[in-house]
Backbone as CSV, one residue per row, in Angstrom:
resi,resn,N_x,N_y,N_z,CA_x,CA_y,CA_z,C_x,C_y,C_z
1,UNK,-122.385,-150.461,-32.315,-123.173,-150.746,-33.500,-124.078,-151.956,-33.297
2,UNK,-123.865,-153.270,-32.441,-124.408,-154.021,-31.793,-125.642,-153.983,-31.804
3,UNK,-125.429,-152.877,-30.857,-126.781,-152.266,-29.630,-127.576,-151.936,-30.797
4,UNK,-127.607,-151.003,-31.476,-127.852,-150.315,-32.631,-128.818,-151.344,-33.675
5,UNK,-127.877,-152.085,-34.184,-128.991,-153.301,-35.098,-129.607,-153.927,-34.390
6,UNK,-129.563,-154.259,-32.877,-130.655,-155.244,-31.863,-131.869,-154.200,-31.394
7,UNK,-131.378,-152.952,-31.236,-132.812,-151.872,-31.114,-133.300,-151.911,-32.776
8,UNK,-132.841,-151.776,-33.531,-133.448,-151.769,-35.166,-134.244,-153.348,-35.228
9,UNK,-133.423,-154.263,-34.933,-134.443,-155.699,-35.100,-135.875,-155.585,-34.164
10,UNK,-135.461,-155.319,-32.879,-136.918,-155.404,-31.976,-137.813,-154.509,-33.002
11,UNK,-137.416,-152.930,-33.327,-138.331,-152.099,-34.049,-139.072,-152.821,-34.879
12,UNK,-138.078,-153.177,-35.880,-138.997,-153.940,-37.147,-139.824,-155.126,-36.542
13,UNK,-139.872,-155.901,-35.823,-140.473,-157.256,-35.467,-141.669,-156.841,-34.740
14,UNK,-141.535,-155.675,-33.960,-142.785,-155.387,-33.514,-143.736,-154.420,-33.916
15,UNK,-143.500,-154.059,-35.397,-144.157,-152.577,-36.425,-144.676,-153.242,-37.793
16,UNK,-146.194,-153.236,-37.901,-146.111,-153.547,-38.951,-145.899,-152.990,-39.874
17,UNK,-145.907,-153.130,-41.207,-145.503,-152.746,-42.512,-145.942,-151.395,-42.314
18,UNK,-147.610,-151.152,-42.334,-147.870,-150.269,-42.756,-147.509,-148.874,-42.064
19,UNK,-147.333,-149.261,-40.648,-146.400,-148.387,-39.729,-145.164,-148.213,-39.950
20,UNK,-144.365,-149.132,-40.453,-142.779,-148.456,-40.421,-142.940,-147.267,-41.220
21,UNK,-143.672,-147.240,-42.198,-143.790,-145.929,-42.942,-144.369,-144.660,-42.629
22,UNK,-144.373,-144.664,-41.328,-145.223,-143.518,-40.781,-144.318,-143.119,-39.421
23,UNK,-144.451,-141.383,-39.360,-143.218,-141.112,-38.051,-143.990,-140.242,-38.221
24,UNK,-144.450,-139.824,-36.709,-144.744,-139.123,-36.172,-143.626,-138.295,-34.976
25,UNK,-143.425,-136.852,-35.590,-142.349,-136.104,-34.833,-141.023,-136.667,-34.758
26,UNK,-141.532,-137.768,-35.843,-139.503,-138.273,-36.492,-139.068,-139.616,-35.994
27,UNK,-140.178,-140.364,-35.372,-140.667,-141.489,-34.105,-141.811,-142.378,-35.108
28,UNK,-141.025,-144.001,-35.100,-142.080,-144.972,-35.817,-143.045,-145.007,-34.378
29,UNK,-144.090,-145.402,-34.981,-145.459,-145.361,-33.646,-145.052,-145.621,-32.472
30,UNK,-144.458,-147.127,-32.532,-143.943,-148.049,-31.306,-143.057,-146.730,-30.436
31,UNK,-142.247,-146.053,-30.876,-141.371,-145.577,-30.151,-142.005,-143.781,-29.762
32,UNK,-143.064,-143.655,-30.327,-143.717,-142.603,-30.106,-144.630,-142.626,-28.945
33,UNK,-145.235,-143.798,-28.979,-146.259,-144.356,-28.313,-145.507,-144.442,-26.722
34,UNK,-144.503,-145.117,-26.994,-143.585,-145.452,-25.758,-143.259,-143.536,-25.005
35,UNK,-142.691,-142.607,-25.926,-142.203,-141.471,-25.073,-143.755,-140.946,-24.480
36,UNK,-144.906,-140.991,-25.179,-145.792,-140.542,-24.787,-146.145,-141.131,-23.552
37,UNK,-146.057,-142.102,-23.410,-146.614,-143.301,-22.177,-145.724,-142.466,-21.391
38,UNK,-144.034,-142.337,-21.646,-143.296,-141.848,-20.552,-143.934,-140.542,-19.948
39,UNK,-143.910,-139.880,-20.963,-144.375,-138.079,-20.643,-145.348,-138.192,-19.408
40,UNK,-146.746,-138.720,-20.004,-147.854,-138.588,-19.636,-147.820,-139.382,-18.611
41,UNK,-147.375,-140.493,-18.224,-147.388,-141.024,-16.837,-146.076,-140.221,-15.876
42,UNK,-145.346,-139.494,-16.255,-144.471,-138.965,-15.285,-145.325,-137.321,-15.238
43,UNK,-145.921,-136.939,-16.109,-146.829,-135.747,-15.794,-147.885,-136.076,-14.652
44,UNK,-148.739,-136.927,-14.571,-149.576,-137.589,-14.104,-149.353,-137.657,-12.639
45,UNK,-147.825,-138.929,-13.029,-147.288,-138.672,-11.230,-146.924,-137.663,-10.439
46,UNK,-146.428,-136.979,-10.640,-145.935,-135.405,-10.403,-147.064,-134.736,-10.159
47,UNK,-148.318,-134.894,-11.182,-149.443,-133.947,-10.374,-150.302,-134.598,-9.297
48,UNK,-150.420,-135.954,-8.994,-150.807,-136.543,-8.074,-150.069,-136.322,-6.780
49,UNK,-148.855,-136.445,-7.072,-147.525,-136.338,-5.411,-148.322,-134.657,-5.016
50,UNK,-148.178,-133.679,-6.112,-148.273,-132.336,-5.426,-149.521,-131.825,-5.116
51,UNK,-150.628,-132.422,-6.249,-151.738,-131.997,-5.958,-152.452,-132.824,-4.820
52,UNK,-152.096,-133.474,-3.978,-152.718,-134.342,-3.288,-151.705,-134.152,-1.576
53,UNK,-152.531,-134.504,-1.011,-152.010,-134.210,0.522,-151.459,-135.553,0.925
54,UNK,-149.917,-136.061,0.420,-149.404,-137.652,1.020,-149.639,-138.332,2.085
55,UNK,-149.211,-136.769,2.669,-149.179,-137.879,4.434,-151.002,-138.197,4.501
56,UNK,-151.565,-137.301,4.423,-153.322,-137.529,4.795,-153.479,-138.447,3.931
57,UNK,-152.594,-138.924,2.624,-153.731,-140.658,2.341,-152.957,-141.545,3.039
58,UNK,-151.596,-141.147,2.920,-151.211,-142.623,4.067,-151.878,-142.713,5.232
59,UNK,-151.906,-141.450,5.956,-152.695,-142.094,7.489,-153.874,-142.705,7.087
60,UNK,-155.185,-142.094,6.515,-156.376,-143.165,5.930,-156.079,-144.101,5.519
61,UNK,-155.247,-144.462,4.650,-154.864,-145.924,4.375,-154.388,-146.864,5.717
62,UNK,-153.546,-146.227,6.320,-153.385,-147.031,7.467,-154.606,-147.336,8.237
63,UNK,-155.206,-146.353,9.055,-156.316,-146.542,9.087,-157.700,-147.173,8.914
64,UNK,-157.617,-147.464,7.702,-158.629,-148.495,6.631,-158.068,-149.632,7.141
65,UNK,-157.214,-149.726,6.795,-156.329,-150.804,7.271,-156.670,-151.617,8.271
66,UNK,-156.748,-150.523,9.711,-157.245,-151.211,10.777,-158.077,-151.411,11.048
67,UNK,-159.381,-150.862,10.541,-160.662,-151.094,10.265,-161.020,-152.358,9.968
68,UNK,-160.124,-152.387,8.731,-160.649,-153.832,7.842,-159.834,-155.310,8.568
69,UNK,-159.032,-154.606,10.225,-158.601,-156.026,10.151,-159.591,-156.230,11.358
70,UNK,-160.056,-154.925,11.936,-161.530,-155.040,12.912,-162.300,-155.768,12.414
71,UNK,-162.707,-155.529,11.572,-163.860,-156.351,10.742,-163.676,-157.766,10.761
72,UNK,-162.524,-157.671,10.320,-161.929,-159.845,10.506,-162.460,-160.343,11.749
73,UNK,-162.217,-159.320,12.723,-162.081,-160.283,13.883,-163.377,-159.973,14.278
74,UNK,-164.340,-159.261,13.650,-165.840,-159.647,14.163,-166.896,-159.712,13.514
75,UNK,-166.362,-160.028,11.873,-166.975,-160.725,11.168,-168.712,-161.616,11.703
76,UNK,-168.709,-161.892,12.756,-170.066,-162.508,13.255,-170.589,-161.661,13.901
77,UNK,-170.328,-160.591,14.551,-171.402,-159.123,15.004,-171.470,-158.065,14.065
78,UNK,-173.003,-158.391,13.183,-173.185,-157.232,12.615,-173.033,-156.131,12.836
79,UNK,-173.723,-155.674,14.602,-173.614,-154.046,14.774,-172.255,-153.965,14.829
80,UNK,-171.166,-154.424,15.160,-170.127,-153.876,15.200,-169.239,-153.866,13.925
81,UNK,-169.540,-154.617,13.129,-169.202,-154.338,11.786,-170.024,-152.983,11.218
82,UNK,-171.040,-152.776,11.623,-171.923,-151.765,11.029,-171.288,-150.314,11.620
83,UNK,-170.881,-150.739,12.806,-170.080,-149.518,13.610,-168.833,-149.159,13.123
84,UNK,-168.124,-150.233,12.682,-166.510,-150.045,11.824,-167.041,-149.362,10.520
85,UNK,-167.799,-149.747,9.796,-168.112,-149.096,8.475,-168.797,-147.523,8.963
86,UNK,-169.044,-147.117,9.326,-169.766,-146.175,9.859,-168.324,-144.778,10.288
87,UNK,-167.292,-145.557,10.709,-166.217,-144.784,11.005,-165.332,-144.786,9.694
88,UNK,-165.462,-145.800,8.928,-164.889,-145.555,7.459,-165.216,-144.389,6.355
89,UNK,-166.552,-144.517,6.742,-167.330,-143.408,5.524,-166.758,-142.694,5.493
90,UNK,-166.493,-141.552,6.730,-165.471,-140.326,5.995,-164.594,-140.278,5.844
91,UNK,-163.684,-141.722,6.323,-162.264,-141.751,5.832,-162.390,-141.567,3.736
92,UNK,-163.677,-142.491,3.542,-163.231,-142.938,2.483,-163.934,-141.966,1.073
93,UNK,-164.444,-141.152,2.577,-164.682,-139.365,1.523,-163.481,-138.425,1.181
94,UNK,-162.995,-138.452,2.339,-161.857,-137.681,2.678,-160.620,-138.329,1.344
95,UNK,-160.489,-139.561,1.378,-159.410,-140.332,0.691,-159.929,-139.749,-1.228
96,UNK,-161.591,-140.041,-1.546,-162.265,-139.979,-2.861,-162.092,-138.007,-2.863
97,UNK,-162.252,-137.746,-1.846,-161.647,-136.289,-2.431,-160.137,-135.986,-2.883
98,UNK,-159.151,-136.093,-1.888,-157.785,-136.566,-2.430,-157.588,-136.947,-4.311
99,UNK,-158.552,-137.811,-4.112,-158.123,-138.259,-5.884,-158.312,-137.721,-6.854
100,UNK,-159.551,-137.262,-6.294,-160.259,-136.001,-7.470,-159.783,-134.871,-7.803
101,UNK,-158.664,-134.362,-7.116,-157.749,-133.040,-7.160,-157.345,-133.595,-8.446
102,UNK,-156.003,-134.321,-8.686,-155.334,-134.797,-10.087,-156.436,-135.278,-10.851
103,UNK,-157.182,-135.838,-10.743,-158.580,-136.190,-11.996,-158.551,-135.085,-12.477
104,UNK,-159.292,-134.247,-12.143,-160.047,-132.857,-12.479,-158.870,-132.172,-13.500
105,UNK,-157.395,-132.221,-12.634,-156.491,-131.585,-13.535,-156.274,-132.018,-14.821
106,UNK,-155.973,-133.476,-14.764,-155.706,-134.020,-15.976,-156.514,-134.498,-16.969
107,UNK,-157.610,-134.657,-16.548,-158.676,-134.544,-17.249,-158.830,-134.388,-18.927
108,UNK,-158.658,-132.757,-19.452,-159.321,-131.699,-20.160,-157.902,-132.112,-21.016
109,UNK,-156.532,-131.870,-20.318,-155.078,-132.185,-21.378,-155.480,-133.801,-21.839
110,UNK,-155.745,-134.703,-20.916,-155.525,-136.262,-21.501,-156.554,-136.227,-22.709
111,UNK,-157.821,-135.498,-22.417,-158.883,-135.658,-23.487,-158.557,-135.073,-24.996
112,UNK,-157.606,-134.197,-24.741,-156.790,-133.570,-25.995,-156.050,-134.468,-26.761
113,UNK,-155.000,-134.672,-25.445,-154.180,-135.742,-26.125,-154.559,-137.246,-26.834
114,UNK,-155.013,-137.469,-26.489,-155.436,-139.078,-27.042,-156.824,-138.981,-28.078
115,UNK,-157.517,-137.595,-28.242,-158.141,-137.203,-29.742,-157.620,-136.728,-30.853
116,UNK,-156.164,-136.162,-30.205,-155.123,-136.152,-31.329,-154.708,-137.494,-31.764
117,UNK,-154.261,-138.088,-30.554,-153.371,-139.425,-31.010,-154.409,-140.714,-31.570
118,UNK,-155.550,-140.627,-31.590,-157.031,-141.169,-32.256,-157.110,-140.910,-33.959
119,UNK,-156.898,-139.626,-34.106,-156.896,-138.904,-35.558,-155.490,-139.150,-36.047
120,UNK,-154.683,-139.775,-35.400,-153.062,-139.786,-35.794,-153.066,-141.695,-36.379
121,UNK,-153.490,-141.920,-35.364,-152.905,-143.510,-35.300,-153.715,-144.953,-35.087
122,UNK,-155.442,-143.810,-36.330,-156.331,-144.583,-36.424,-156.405,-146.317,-37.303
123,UNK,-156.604,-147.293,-36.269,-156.659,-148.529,-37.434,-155.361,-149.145,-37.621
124,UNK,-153.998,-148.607,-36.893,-152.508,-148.599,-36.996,-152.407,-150.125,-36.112
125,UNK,-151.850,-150.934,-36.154,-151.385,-152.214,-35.655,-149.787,-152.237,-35.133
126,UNK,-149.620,-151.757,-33.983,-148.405,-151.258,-33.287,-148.103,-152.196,-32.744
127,UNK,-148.442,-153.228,-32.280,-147.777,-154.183,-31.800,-148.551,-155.529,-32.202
128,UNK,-147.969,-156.215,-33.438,-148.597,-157.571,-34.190,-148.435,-158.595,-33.644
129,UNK,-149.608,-159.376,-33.529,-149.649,-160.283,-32.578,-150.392,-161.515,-33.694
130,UNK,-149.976,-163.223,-33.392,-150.308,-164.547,-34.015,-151.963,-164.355,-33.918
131,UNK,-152.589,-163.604,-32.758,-153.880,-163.769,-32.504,-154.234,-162.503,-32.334
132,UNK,-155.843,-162.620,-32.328,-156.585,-161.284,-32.107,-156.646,-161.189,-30.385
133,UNK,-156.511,-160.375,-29.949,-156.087,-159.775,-28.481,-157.416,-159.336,-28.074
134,UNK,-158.265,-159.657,-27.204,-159.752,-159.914,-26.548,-159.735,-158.481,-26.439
135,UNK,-159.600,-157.486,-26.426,-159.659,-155.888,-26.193,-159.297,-155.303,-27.078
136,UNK,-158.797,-156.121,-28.088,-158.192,-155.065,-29.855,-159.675,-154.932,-30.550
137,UNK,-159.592,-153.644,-31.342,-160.691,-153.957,-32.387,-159.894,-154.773,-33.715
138,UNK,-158.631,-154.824,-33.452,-158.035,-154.923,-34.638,-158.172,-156.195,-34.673
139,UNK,-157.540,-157.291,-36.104,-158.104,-158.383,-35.924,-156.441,-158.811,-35.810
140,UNK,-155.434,-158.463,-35.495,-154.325,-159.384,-35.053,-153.524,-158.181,-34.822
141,UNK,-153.298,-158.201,-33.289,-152.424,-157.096,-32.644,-152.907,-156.377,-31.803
142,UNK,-152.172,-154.928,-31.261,-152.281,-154.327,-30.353,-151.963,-152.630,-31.218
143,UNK,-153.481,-151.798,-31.219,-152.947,-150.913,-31.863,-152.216,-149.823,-30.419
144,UNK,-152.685,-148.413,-30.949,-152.227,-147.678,-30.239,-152.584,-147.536,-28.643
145,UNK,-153.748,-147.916,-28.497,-154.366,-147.907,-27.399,-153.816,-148.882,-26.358
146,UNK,-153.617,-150.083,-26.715,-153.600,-151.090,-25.914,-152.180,-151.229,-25.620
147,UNK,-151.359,-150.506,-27.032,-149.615,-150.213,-26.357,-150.030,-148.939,-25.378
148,UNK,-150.204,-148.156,-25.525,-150.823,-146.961,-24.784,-150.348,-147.637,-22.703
149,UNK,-151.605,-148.248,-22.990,-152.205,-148.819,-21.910,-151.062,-149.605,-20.904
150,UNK,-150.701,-150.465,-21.800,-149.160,-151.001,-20.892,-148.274,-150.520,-20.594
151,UNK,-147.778,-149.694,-21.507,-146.655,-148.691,-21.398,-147.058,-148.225,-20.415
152,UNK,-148.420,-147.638,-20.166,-148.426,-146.669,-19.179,-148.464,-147.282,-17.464
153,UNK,-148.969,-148.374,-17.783,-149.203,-149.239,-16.760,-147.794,-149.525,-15.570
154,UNK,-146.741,-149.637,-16.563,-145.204,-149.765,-16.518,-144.823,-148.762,-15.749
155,UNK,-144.789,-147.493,-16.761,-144.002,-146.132,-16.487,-144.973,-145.989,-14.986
156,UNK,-146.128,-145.788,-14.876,-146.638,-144.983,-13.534,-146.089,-145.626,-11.977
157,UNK,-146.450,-146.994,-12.667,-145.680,-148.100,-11.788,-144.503,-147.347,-10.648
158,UNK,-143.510,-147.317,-11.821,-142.211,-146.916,-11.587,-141.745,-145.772,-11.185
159,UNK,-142.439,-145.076,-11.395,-142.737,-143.548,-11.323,-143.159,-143.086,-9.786
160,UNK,-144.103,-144.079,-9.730,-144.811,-143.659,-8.185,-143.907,-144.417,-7.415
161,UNK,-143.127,-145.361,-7.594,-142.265,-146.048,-6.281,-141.099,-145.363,-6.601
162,UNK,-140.629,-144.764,-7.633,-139.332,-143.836,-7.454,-139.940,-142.711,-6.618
163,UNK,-140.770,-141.644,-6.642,-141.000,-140.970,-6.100,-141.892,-140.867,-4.814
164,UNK,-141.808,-142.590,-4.398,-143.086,-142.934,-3.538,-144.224,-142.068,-3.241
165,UNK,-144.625,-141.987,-4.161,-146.328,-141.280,-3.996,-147.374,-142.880,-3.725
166,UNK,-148.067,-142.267,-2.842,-149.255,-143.078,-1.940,-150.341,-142.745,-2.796
């Protein structure tokens, strides 16, 4: 029961008023906001690991790698810096194609999702803050977006080093 009233205190301290009164799928924002971050960054990762060829970005990355420590060490000969970049280009086509596989996919669903969650959880102050937050429109807090944003920042994090995707 502990546990129970210390998850109920964080809720309330970080929801304002006008949100505790609002549940979406049975979920105050904060905790809606949070499964969504989960969903959508473990969807995300999962289509990046499969839609994307691992081992071929690690070797380019390695690769780049050695390029860029070429470059250190001849930093004062242009042509041969011009020659290292020159062998990069298609690494770093090859790598910008890679990424664009999961873009393309997720794309068209994320644009869904977050014009729903726009029309849901417009003007909402999900995480209240003493000051206005340089990226809120709101004038004290963090609405949906900017919890959005961390959450997700978190979950993908974690996501990609549990499942080490490159």
């Amino acid at each position: 029961m502990a546990n129970a009233s210390l998850v109920n205190n964080i809720t309330n301290a970080t929801v304002t008023e006008a949100a505790k009164n609002i549940h979406i799928l049975g979920l105050p924002p904060l905790w809606f906001i949070l499964v969504m971050s989960i969903v959508l960054s473990l969807a995300t990762t999962l289509i990046y690991k499969y839609a994307t060829d691992q081992n071929l970005i690690k070797q380019i990355r390695e690769d780049m790698k050695k390029y860029q420590e070429q470059m250190k060490l001849h930093k004062d000969d242009p042509h041969k810096i011009a020659e290292i970049q020159s062998l990069m280009m298609p690494l770093n086509s090859k790598l910008m194609m890679q990424s664009m596989k999961p873009m393309l996919i997720t794309t068209v669903p994320f644009l869904i999702v977050f014009a729903i969650l726009s029309k849901l959880l417009v003007g909402l102050v999900v995480i209240p803050l003493p000051f206005h937050f340089p990226l809120s429109s709101l004038p004290t807090g963090l609405g949906w977006v900017g919890t959005y944003v961390i959450f997700s920042l978190i979950f993908t994090t974690a996501f990609r080093k549990l499942m080490k995707v490159v």
